[in-house]
N, C-alpha and C positions, 0 to 999 in steps of 0.2 A: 504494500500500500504506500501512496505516496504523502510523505508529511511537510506540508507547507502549512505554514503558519496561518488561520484566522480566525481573531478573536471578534465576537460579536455578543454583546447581552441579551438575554434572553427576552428581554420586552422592547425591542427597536422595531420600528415596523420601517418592511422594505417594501417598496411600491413594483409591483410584478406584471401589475397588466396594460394594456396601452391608454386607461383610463387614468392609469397615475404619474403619467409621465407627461414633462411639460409640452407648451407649444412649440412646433416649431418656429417663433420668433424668437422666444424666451431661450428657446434650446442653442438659437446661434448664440446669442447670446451671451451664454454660460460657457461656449466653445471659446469664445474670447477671451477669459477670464479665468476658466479652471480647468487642470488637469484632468486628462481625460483617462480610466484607468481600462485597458485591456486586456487579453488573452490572445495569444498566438498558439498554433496549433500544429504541430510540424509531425503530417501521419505519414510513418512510412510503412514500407511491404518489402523484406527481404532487403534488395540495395535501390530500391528505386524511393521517390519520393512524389507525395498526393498534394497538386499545385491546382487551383480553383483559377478559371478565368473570372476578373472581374469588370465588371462595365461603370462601375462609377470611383469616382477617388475615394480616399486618396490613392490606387491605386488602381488604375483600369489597364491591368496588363494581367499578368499571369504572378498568382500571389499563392501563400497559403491562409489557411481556414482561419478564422478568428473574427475579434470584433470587441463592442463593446462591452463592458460588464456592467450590470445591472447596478444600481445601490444596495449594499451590505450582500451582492451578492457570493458568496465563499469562489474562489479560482478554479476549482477544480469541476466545478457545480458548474458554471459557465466552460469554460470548455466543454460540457459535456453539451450543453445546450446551443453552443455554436454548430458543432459538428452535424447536431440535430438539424438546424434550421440550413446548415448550409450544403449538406453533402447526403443528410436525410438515413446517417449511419447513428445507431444508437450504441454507446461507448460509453460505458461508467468511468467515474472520474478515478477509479482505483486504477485502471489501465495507463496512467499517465506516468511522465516523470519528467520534474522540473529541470529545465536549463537554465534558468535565466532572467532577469530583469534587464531591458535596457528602454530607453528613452529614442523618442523619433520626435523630429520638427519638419512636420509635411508643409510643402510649398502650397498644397490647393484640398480641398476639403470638400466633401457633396454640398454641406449648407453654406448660402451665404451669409457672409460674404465667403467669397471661397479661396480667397490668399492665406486665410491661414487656419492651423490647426496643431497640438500637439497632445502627444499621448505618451502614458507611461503602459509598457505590456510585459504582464509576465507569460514568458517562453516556455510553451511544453512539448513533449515529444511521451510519441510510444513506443519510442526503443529501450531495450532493453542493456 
């Protein structure tokens, strides 16, 4: 099992569904201002590796899985929910193992305004 650190108290409430999440004005917004925090998802098979075309930035070329994390929501819990939404493989977050933390400063971003954007993502892989 993979042990990454997160602490969260038991009466915080996380907003889950697309009713609790801001406007998209508000949400540029907040893109302006705060750290965005994510998950990267690096699946491989054997020596090969699982790359997603994508059609909007910050990256509209050939990437891998990931995206944003929800509020309080655990990293491994999103990872799993990424994979879900974007590749439609269901993967328990035990199957993972941590690489990494590293920081990105995208030049263009989907909302606007769309010059800027930055995120923090912690890196996982299913290599063993």
């Amino acid at each position: 099992m993979v042990m990454l650190p997160h602490f969260q108290e038991d009466d915080r409430f996380n907003p889950v569904s697309s009713g609790d999440r801001l406007t998209a004005q508000t949400y540029s917004q907040a893109l302006d201002h705060l750290v965005i925090a994510c998950v990267d998802i690096l699946l491989t098979y054997q020596t090969e590796i699982f790359l997603a075309k994508r059609k909007n930035p910050p990256r509209p070329s050939w990437w891998i899985l990931g995206g944003r994390m929800v509020a309080g929501e655990a990293p491994l819990v999103a990872a799993s929910r990424k994979i879900k939404e974007e590749a439609t493989l269901n993967v328990s977050g035990d199957r993972f193992h941590f690489v990494g933390v590293y920081s990105t400063c995208f030049a263009h971003r989907q909302q606007l305004p769309q010059q800027t954007g930055y995120t923090v993502s912690i890196s996982l892989t299913n290599l063993n």
